[in-house]
FIVOBA-34926 format. One line per field, with one value per residue (C-alpha): residue in one letter; z, x, y. Coordinates in nm, 2 decimals, padded with zeros to 4 digits. Each point is the difference from the previous one (the first is absolute). Last residue first. Example, Ala and Ser with C-alpha at 12.3 -4.5 7.8 and 13.67 -1.06 7.14 Angstrom:
<nodes>
residu	(S/A)
up	(00.71/00.07)
east	(01.37/-00.14)
north	(-00.11/-00.34)
</nodes>
This chain:
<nodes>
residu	(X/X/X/X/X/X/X/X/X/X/X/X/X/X/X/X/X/X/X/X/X/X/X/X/X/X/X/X/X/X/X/X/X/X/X/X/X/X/X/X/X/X/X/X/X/X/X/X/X/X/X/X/X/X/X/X/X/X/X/X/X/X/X/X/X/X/X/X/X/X/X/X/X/X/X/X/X/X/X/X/X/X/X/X/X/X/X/X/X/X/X/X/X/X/X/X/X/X/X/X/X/X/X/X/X/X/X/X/X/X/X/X/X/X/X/X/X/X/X/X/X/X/X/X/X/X/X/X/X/X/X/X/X/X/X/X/X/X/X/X/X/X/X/X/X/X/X/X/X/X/X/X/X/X/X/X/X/X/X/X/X/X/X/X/X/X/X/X/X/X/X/X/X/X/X/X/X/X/X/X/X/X/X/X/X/X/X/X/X/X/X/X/X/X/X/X/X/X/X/X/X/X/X/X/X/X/X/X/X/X/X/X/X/X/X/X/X/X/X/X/X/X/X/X/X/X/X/X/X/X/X/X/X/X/X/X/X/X/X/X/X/X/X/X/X/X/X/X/X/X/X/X/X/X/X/X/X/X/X/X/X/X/X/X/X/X/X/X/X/X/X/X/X/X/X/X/X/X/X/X/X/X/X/X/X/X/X/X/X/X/X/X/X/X/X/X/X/X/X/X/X/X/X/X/X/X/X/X/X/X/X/X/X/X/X/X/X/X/X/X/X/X/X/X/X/X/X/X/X/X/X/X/X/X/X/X/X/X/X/X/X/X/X/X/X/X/X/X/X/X/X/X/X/X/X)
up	(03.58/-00.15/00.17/-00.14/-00.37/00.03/00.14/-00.29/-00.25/00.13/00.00/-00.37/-00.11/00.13/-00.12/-00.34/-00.11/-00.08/-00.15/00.22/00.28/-00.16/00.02/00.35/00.07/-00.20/00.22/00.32/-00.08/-00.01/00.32/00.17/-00.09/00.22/-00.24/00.03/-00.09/-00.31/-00.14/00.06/-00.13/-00.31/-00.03/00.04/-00.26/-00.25/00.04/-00.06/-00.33/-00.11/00.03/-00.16/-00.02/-00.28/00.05/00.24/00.30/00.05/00.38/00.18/00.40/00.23/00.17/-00.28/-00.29/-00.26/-00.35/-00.27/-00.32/-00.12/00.13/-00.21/-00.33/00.08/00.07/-00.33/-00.14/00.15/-00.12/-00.32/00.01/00.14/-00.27/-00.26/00.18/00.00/-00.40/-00.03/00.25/-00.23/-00.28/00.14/00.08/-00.31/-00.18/00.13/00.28/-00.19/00.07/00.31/00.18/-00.28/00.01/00.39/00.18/00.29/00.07/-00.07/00.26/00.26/-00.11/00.03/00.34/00.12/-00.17/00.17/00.34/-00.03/-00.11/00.33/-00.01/00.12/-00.19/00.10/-00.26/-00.28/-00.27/-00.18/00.33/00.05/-00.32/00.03/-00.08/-00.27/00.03/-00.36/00.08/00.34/-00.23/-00.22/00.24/00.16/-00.32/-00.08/00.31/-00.02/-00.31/-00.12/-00.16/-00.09/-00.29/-00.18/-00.09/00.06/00.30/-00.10/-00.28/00.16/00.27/-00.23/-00.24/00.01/00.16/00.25/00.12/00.09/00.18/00.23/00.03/00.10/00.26/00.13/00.01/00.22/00.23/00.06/-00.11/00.16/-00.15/00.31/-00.07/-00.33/-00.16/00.32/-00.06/-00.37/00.08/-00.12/-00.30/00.01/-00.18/00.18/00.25/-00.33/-00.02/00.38/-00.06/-00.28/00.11/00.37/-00.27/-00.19/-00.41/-00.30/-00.19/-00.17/00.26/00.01/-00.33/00.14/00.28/-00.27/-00.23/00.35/00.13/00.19/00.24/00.11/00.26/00.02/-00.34/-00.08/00.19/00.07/00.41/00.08/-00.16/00.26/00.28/-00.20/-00.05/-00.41/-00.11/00.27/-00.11/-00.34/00.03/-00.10/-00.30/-00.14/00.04/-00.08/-00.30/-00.13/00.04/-00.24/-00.25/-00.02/-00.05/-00.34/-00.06/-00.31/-00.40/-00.14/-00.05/-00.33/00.03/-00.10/00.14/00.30/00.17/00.33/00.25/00.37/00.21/00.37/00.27/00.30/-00.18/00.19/-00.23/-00.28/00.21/00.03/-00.41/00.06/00.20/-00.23/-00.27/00.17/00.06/-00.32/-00.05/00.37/00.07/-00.20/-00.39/-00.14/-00.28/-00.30/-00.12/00.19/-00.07/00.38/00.18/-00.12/00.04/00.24/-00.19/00.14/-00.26/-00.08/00.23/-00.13/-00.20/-00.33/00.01/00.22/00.02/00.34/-00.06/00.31/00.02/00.24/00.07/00.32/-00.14/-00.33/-00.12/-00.38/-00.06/-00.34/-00.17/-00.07/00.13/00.14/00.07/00.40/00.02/-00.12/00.18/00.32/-00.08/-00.02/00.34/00.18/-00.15/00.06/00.36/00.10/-00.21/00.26/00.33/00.14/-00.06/-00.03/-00.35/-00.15/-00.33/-00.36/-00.16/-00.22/-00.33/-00.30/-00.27)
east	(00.94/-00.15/00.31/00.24/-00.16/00.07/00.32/00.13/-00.13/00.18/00.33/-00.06/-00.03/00.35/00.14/-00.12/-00.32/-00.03/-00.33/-00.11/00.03/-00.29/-00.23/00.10/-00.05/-00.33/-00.16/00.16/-00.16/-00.34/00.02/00.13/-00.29/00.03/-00.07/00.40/00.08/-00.25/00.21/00.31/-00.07/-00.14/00.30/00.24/-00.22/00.02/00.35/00.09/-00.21/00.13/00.37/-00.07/00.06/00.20/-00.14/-00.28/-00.06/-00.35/-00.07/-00.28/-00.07/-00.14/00.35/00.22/-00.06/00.22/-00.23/00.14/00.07/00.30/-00.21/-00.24/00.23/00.09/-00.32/-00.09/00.26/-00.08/-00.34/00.11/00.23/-00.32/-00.20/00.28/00.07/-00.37/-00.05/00.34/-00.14/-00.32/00.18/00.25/-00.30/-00.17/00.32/00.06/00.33/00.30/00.19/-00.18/00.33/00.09/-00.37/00.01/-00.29/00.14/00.32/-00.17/-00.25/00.26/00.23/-00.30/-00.07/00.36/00.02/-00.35/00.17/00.30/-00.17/-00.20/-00.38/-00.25/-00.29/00.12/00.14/-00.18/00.16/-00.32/-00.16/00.28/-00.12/-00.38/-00.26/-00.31/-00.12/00.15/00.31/00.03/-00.14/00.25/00.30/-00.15/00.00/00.36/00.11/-00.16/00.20/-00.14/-00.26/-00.32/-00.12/-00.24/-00.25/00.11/-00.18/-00.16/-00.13/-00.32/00.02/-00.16/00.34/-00.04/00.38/-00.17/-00.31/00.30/00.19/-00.30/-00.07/00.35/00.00/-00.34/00.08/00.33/-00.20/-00.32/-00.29/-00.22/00.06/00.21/00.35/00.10/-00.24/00.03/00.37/-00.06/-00.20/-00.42/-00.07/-00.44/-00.11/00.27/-00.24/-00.19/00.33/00.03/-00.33/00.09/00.26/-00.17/-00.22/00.27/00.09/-00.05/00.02/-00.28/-00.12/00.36/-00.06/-00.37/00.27/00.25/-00.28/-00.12/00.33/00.19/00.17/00.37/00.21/00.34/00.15/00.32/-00.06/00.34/-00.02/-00.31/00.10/00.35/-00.27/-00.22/00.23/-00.06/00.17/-00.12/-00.41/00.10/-00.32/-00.15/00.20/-00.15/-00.31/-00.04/00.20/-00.19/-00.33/00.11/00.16/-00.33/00.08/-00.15/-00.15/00.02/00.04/00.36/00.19/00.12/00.30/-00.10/00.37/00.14/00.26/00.06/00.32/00.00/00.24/-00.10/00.17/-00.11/-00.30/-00.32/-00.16/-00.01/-00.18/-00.29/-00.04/00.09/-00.23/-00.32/00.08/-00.05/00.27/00.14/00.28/00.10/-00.03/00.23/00.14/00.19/-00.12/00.29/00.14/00.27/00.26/00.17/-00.27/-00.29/-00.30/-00.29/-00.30/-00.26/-00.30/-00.29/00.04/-00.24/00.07/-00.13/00.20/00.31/00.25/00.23/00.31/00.21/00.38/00.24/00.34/-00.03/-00.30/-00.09/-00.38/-00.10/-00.31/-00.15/-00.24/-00.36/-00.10/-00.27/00.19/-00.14/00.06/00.33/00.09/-00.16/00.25/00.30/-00.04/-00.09/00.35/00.19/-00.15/00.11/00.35/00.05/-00.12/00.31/00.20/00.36/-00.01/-00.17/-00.14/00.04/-00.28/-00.22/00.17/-00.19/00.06)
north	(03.83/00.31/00.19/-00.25/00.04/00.36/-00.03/-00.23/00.23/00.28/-00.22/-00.06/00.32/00.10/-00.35/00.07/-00.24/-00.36/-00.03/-00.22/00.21/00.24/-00.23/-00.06/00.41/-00.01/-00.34/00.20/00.29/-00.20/-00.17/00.31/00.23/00.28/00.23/00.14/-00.33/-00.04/00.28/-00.09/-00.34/00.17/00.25/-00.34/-00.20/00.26/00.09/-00.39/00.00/00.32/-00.12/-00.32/-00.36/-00.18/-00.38/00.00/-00.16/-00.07/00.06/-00.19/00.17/-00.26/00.02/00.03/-00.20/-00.02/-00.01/-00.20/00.19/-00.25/-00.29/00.11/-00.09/-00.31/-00.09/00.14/-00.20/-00.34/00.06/00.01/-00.29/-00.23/00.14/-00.12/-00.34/-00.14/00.08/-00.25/-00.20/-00.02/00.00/-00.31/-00.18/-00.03/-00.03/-00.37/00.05/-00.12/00.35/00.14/00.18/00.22/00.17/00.09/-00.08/-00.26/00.13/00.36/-00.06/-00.05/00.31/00.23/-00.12/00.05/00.38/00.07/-00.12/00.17/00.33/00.00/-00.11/00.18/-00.12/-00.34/-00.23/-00.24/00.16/-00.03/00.13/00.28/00.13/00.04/-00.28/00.06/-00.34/-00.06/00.08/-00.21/-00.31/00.08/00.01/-00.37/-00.14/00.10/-00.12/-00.31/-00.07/-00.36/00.15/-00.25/00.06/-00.24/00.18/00.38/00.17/00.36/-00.10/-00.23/-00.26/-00.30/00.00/-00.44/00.02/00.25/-00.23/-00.27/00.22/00.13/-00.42/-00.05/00.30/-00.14/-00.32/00.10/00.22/-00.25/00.14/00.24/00.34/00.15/-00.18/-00.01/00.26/00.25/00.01/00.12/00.26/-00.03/00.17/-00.07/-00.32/-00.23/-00.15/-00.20/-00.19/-00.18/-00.05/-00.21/-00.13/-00.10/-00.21/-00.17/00.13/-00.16/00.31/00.16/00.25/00.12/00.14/00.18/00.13/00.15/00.16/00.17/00.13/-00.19/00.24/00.00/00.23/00.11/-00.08/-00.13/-00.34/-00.15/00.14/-00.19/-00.32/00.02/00.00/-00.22/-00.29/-00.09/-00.26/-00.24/00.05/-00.24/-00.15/00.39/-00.01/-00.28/00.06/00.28/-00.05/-00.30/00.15/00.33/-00.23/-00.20/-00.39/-00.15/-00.35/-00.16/00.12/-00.15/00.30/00.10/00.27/00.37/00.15/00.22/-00.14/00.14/-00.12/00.01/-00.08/-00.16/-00.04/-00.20/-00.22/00.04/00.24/-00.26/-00.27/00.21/-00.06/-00.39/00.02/00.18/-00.25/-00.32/-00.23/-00.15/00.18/00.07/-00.40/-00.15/00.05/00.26/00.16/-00.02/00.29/00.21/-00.26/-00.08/00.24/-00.26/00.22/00.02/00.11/00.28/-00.01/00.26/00.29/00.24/00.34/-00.09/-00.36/-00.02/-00.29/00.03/-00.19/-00.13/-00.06/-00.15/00.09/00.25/00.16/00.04/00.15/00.00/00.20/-00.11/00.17/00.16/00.34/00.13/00.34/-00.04/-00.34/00.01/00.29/-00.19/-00.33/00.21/00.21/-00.27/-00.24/00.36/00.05/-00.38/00.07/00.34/-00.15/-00.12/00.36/-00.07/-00.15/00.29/-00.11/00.13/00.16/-00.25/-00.14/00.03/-00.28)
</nodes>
């Protein structure tokens, strides 16, 4: 018996993406089984034959046997499929094996999860949708759009579909492609738990680490430090070390234990480039220029002697020119640098005179 990944109990969409994410693998490996779904004390089998949905039985919880009787088990095949992705909870449980089923009708896997994913529009509020999604745009290439062709899909679906040909951003899906927002986030969910969006967005996963996401996204757009910090480019110190410390509440390896794997790597992957960046912050802000007037001045370390003679002969030099705006950029230059109180007090005049 192979037990699917373990569910996050906070996150109200996790057993709805782990029922989706069952039935497509079955469907996509052709498999024949048994899928046994529990939720809150009851217990559902769904019987697979070659990848098709062959028989959903309601079970007797007390012996795990017996088909219960009523309605759900004798209602037509397809609802009592759709009525698997309204339970709260579900856990889901494969059993592959060659069991004899009765020949009849059979409910594609691919139908059933679109449909019933998208009637579950609540579990997926776009603006919080929109932040889960690790990539930053999506494009149904042509394989996935003759796919979609197949699926029982509405009209406005449809066109809703054939829109996504070119990468379109994420935001523009849910709320510029013509669909309502929420039945567009539940139908984009839907066409990932049936792998339709290519490798770069795992069937199935949605990370629960918005942080983590968000970092990624950043890395793969090419963003610089203070954007992963998400901090001014002229930050202070304080403020980079306050950043950092945020991100590492939420990215930090010792603080994800229970989280599924999937999401722990990518915070994990999230934390490390976050960390790096903090150092190179760290490190600039060591180097930052003081600006004096329009004047930038990178203080160095262990100045000098020849460097602060240098600047004084040049300011010297463009002060007997005339050129007070340039002997005053050598003479500040040359301030930085901290030079002998004899030296120092030349500089000062010179700068005063070109003031």
């Amino acid at each position: 018996m192979n037990n699917f990944p373990a569910i996050e109990r906070r996150d109200p969409a996790s057993g709805l993406l782990m029922l989706g994410a069952a039935l497509a693998e079955a469907r996509k490996l052709g498999r024949s089984g048994e899928i046994e779904v529990k939720d809150q004390g009851s217990r559902h089998v769904i019987r697979f034959l070659a990848g098709s949905i062959a028989e959903v039985v309601a079970m007797d919880a007390s012996d795990g046997a017996l088909p219960r009787s009523g309605p759900r088990t004798d209602s037509p095949l397809r609802e009592r499929v759709r009525a698997l992705f309204s339970l709260a909870r579900p856990h889901v449980i494969w059993t592959p094996n060659e069991i004899a089923i009765a020949s009849g009708p059979h409910v594609d896997p691919a139908a059933a999860v679109v449909d019933g994913v998208t009637r579950r529009r609540e579990l997926f509020d776009p603006r919080k949708l929109a932040e889960r999604i690790p990539v930053n745009t999506l494009r149904l290439d042509e394989r996935a759009l003759a796919e979609t062709r197949r699926l029982p899909l509405a009209a406005d679906e449809k066109a809703f579909l054939t829109r996504l040909a070119r990468p379109t951003p994420v935001p523009l899906i849910l709320w510029k492609r013509g669909l309502e927002p929420g039945h567009a986030g539940a139908l984009v969910v839907a066409l990932n738990l049936l792998g339709l969006w290519g490798q770069e967005w795992e069937p199935g996963f949605l990370p629960r680490v918005t942080d983590a996401v968000r970092v990624v996204r950043a890395l793969r757009a090419g963003a610089p430090d203070h954007v992963l910090l998400r901090v001014a480019p002229d930050a202070l110190e304080p403020e980079v070390d306050q950043a950092f410390r945020r991100l590492s509440l939420a990215l930090h390896p010792d603080r994800l234990a229970g989280m599924p794997a999937a999401d722990a790597a990518l915070a994990g992957s999230a934390y490390a480039s976050v960390s790096a960046a903090y150092d190179r912050l760290k490190r600039s802000r060591r180097k930052r220029p003081v600006v004096i007037g329009r004047v930038k001045v990178v203080r160095r370390a262990a100045p000098r002697r020849d460097d602060i003679d240098s600047l004084l002969m040049a300011a010297r030099s463009a002060q007997g020119r005339g050129d007070l705006a340039r002997a005053r950029s050598f003479a500040v230059k040359a301030l930085a640098l901290s030079p002998l109180s004899a030296v120092r007090v030349e500089l000062l005049a010179i700068v005063s005179r070109a003031a």
